[in-house]
PLY file of the C-alpha trace (Angstrom):
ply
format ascii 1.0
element vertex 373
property float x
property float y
property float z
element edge 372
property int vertex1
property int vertex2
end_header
0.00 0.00 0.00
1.38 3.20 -1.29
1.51 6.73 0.73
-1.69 8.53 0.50
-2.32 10.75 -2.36
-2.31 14.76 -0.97
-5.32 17.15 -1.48
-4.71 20.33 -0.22
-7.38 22.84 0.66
-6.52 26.64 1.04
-9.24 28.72 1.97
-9.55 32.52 -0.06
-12.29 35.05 0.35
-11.91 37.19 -2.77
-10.11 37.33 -5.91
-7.89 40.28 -4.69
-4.88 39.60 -6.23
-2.42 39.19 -3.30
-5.21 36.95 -1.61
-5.48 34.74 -4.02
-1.90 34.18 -4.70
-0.96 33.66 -0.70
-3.91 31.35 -0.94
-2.19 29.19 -4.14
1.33 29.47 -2.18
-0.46 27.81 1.06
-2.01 25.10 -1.15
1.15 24.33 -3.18
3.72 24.07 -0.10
1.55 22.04 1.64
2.57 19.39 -1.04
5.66 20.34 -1.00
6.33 23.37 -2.37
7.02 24.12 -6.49
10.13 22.67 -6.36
8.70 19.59 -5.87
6.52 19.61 -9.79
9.30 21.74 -11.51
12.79 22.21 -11.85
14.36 25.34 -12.83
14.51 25.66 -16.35
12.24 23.66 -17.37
9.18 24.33 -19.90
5.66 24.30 -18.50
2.41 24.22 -20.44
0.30 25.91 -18.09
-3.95 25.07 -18.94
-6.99 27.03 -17.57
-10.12 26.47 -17.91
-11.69 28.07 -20.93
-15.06 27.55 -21.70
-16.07 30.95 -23.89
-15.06 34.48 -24.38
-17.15 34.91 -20.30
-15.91 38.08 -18.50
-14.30 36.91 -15.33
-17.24 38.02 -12.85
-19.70 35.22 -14.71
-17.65 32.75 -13.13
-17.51 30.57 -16.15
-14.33 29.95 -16.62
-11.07 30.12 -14.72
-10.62 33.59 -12.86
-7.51 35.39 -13.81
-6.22 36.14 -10.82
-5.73 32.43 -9.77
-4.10 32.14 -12.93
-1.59 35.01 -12.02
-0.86 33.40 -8.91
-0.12 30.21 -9.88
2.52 31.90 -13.12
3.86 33.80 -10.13
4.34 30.44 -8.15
6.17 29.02 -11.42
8.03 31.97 -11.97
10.25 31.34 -9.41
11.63 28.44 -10.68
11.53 28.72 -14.02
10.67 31.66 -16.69
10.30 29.33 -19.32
6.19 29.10 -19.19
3.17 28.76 -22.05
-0.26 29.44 -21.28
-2.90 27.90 -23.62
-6.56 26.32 -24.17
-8.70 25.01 -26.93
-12.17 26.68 -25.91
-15.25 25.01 -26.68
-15.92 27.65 -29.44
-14.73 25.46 -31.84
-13.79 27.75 -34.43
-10.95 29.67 -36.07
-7.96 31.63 -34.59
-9.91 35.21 -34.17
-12.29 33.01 -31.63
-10.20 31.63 -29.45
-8.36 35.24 -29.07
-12.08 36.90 -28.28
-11.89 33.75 -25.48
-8.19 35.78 -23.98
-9.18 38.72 -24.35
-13.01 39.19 -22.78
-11.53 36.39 -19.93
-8.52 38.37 -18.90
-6.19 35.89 -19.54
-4.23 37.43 -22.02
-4.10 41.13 -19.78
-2.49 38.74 -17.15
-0.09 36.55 -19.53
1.13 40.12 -20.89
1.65 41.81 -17.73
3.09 38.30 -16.26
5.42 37.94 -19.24
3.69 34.82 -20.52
2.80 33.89 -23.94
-0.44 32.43 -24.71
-0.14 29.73 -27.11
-2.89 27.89 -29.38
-4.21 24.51 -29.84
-3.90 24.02 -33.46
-1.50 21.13 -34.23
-2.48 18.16 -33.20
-0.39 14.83 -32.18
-2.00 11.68 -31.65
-1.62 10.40 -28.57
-3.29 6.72 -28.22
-6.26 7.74 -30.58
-6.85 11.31 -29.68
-5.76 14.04 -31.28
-3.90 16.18 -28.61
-2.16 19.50 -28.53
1.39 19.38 -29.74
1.89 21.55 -27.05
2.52 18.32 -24.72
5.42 17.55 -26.50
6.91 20.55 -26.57
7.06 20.95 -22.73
8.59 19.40 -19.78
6.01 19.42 -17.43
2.32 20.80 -17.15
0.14 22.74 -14.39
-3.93 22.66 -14.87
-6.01 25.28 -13.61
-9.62 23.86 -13.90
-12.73 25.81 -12.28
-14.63 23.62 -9.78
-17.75 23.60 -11.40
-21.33 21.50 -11.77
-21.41 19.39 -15.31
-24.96 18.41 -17.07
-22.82 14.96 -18.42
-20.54 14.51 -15.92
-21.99 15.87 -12.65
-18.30 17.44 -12.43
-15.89 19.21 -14.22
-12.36 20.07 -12.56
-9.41 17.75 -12.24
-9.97 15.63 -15.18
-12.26 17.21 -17.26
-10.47 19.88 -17.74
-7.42 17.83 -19.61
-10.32 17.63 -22.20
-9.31 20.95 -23.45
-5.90 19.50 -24.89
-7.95 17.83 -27.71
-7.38 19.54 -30.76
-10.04 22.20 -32.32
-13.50 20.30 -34.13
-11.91 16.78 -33.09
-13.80 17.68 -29.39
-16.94 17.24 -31.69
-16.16 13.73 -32.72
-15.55 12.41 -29.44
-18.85 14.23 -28.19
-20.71 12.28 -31.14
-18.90 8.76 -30.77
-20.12 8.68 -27.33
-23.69 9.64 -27.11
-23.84 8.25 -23.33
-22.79 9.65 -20.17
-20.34 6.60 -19.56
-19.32 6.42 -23.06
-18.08 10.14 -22.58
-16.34 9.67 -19.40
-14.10 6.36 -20.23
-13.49 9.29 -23.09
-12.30 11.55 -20.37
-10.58 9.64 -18.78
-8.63 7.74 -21.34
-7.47 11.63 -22.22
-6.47 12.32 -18.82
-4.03 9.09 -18.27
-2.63 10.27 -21.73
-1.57 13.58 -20.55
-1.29 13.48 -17.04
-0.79 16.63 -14.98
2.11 17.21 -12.89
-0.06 19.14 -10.79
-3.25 20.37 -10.54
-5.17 23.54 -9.19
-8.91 24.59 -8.93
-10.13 27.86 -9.13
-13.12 27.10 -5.95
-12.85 30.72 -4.52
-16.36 30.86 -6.35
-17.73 27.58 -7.67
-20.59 26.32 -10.15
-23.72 25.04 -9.06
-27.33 24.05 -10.57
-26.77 23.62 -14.59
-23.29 24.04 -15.03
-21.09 24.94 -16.53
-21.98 27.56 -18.31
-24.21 31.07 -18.38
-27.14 28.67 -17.11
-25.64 27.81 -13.46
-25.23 29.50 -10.52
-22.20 31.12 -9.08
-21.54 30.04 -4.93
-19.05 31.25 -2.96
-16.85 28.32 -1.91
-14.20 30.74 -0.88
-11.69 27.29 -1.54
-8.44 26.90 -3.83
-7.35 23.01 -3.72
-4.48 21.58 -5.06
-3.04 17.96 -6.08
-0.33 15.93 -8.05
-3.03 14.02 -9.00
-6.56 14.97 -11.02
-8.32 12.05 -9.65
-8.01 12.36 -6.21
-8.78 16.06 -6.56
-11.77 15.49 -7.92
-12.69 12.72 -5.35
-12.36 15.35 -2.83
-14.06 18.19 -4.30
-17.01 15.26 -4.90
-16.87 15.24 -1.46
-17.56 18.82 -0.44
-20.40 18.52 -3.03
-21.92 16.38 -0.22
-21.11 13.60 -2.25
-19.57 9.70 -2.30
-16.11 10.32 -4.61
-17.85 7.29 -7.43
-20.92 9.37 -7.50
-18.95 11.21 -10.45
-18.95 9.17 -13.33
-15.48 10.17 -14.33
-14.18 9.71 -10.51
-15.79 6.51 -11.26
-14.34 5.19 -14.20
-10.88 6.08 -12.97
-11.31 4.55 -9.33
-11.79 1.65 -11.10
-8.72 1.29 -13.28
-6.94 2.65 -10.78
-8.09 -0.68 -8.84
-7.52 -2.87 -11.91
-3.61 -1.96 -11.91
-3.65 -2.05 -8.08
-2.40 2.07 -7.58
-3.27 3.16 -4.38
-6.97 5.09 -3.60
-6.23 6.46 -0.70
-6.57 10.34 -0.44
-5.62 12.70 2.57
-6.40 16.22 2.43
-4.70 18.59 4.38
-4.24 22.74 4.72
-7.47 23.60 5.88
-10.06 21.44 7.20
-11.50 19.64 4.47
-15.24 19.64 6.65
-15.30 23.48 6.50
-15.83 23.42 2.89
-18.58 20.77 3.17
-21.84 22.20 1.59
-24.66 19.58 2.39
-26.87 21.48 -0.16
-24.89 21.71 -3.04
-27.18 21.98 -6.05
-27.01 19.13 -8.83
-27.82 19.25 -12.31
-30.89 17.84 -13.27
-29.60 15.11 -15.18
-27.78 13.54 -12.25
-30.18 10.96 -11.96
-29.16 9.22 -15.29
-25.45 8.84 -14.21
-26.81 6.53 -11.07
-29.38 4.58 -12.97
-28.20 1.23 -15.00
-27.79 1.35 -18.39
-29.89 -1.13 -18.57
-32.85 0.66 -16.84
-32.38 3.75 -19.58
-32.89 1.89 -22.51
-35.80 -0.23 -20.67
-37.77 3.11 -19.93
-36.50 5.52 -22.36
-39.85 7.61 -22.73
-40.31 7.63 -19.15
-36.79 8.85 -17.86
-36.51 11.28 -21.40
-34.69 14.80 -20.49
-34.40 16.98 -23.52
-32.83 20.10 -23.89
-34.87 23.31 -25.34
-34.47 26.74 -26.34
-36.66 29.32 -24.92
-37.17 32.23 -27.52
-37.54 35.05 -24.76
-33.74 34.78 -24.23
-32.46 33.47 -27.60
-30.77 35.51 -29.49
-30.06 33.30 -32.69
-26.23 33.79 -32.52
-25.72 29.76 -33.50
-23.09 29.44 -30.74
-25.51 26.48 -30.08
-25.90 25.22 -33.55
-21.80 25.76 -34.78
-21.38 23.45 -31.10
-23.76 20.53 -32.07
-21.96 17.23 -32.57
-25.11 15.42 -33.74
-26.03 18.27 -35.65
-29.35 18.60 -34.21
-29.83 22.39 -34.35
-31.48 24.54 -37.21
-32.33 27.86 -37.61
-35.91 27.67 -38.79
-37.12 31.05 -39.74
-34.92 33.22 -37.19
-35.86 30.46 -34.56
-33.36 27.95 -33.06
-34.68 24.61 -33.07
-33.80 21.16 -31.64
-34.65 17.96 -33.31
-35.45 15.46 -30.48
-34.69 13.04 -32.83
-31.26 14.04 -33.45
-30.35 14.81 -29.99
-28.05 13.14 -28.02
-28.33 14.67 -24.89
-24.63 15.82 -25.08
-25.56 18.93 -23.36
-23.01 21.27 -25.39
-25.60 23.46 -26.33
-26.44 24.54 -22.57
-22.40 24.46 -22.16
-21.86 26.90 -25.20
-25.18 29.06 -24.64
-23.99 32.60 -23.32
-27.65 34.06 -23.42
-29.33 31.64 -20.81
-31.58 30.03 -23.66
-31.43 26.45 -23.11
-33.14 24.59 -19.86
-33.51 20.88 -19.49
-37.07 19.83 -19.81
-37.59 16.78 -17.99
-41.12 14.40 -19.19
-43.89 14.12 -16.74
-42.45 10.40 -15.05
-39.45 12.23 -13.44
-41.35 15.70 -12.69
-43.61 13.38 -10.56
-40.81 11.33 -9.29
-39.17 14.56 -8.36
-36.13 13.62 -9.97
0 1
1 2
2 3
3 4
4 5
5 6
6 7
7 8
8 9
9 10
10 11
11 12
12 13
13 14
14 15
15 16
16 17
17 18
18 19
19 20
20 21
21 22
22 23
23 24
24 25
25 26
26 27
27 28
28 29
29 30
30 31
31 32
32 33
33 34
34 35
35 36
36 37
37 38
38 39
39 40
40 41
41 42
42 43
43 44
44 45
45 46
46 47
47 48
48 49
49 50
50 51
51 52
52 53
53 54
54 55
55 56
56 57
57 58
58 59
59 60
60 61
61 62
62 63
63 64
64 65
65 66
66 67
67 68
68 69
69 70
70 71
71 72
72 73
73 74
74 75
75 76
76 77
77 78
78 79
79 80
80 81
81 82
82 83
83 84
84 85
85 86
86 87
87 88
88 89
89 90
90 91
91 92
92 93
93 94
94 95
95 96
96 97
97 98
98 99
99 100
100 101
101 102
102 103
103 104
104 105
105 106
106 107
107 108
108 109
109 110
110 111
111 112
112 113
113 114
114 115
115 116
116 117
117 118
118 119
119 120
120 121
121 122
122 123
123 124
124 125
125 126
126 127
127 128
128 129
129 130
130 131
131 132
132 133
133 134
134 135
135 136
136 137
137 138
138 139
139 140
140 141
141 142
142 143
143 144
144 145
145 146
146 147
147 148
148 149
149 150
150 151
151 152
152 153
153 154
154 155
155 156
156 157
157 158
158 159
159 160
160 161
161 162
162 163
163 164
164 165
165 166
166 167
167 168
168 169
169 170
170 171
171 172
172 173
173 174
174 175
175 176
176 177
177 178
178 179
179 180
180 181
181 182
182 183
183 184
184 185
185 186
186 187
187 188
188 189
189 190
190 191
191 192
192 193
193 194
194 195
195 196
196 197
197 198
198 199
199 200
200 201
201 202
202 203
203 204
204 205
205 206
206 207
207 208
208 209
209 210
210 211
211 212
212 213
213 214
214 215
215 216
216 217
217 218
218 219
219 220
220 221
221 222
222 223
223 224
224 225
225 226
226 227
227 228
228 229
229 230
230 231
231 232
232 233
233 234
234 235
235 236
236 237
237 238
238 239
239 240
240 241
241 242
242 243
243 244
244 245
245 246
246 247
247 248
248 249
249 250
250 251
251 252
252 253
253 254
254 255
255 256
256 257
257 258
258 259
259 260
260 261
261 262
262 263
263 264
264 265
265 266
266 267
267 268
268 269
269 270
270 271
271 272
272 273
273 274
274 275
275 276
276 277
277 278
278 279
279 280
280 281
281 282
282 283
283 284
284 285
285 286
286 287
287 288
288 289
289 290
290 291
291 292
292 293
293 294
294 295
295 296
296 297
297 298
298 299
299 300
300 301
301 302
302 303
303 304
304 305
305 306
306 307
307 308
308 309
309 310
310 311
311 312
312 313
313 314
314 315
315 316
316 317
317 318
318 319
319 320
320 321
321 322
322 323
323 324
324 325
325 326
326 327
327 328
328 329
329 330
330 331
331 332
332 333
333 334
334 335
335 336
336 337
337 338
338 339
339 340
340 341
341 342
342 343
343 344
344 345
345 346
346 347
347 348
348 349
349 350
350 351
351 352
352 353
353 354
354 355
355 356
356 357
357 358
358 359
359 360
360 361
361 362
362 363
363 364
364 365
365 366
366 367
367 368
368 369
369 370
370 371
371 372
């Protein structure tokens, strides 16, 4: 039996910048400092979480200011640092820099002395195309945003490794795996391909309700955590959810491969107390329930256990972020009016993810509105 795996909680009340980067400084040395992940001169990739071009304040993506502090952190042991993402906008060059800008990640990488770098050039890695970025440095830092996930209950540690996939290839993997576990042995097979050296949430002010986009709900958490390892980050923050660590389906899938190869589970967190971040009414999205029912039981009673995603006109805007996002191609513009073939749909979510108007709920059928699911 190995050592226990270190989670360390440090807790932050704002996003003032000196806060926030004593907070990141308490989190790191309690696993042993930076020195311990990188050695001076070495070349880091550093990764936020990007979702879209979301002022800071929404809460959508990774706050600057925990990204400053954790270049700051590097910094001292090596100069020699990228900064890059492949947002979900899926498109060309000019998007992705609207996605620096409006987030304030490229005022900080300027004033830090950083360059930003893009995902363009991918290198297969096992079947995925990843960023050739991975090659090109030594080690790499994530800087995910603890957040609430319509798919996968969860996105932080490992979800956010997702964004090394290359550009429209995010697409492919969305439509190859039309099912919630499908997607998540996805994830996760990413994840072990690309492995952070260590990894940092943004929790100063997490996601709740129907993350993770404009359609959940900011709550203070007032928490940065750290980790060498994604998985047992996550298992922790799954935990101050007011949840079991294998009620996330990606926690899940890696618990038990972990298992298979016989690495060790066990996770200590330490810094602050990790039961003064508990939050016993942490709000779920509503399609938690399918991630604990059987596949078996979904196909059995499809009708009766049908969510479906729709687009409420009052708030629509008919931009197409939601139909340029669609893996299944299940979005049309019918007469100025965005439209969702049920048909079509796969349930992927990514049009609630990509949505920056608010325009897309989950409708759920009568069966689960009764069962108060």
């Amino acid at each position: 039996m190995g050592d226990p795996i270190p989670v360390s909680l440090a807790r932050c009340r704002t996003y003032e910048t000196l806060e926030v980067e004593a907070a990141v400084r308490r989190a790191v040395d309690a696993l042993g400092g930076i020195r311990a992940f990188i050695r001076p001169g070495e070349r880091v990739l550093v990764k936020p979480n990007l979702l879209t071009d979301a002022l800071p304040e929404a809460g959508v993506d990774t706050h600057p200011e925990v990204l400053r502090a954790v270049l700051r952190c590097i910094k001292a042991v090596t100069p020699h640092i990228v900064c890059g993402d492949a947002p979900s906008v899926w498109g060309k060059r000019r998007d992705v820099d609207r996605v620096y800008e409006v987030s304030g990640m490229r005022r900080v990488c300027d004033e830090e002395g950083v360059q930003m770098v893009y995902f363009n050039i991918p290198r297969l890695r096992g079947r995925y195309p990843l960023t050739d970025w991975l090659e090109k440095c030594d080690r790499v830092v994530s800087v995910s945003k603890f957040k609430t996930h319509g798919f996968t209950v969860l996105t932080a540690g490992i979800k956010n490794c997702y964004g090394f996939v290359v550009g429209m290839n995010k697409m492919k993997i969305h439509g190859e795996s039309p099912c919630p576990q499908d997607l998540c042995r996805a994830l996760v097979d990413i994840y072990e391909l690309c492995r952070p050296h260590l990894n940092i949430c943004d929790g100063i002010v997490a996601m709740e309700g129907e993350g993770p986009g404009s359609s959940g709900t900011l709550r203070t958490m007032e928490l940065v955590a750290a980790s060498p390892d994604a998985l047992a980050l996550d298992m922790v923050l799954a935990q101050i959810m007011g949840l079991e660590p294998d009620a996330i389906p990606t926690n899940r899938e890696a618990m038990q491969r972990a298992q298979a190869s016989g690495r060790t589970l066990d996770v200590a967190a330490c810094g602050a107390p990790l039961a003064s971040f508990v939050v016993k009414d942490f709000v779920l999205p509503r399609t938690t329930f399918f991630h604990r029912a059987p596949r078996w039981l979904l196909g059995a009673a499809k009708t009766l256990l049908r969510l479906r995603p729709v687009i409420d006109p009052a708030y629509c805007r008919v931009c197409g972020v939601c139909q340029k996002g669609c893996p299944a191609s299940a979005i049309d513009n019918r007469g100025g009016r965005m439209v969702i073939d049920a048909q079509r749909c796969i349930l992927c979510l990514c049009c609630q993810e990509l949505c920056p108007h608010h325009a897309v709920s989950i409708k759920k059928s009568l069966f689960l509105r009764l069962m108060g699911s």
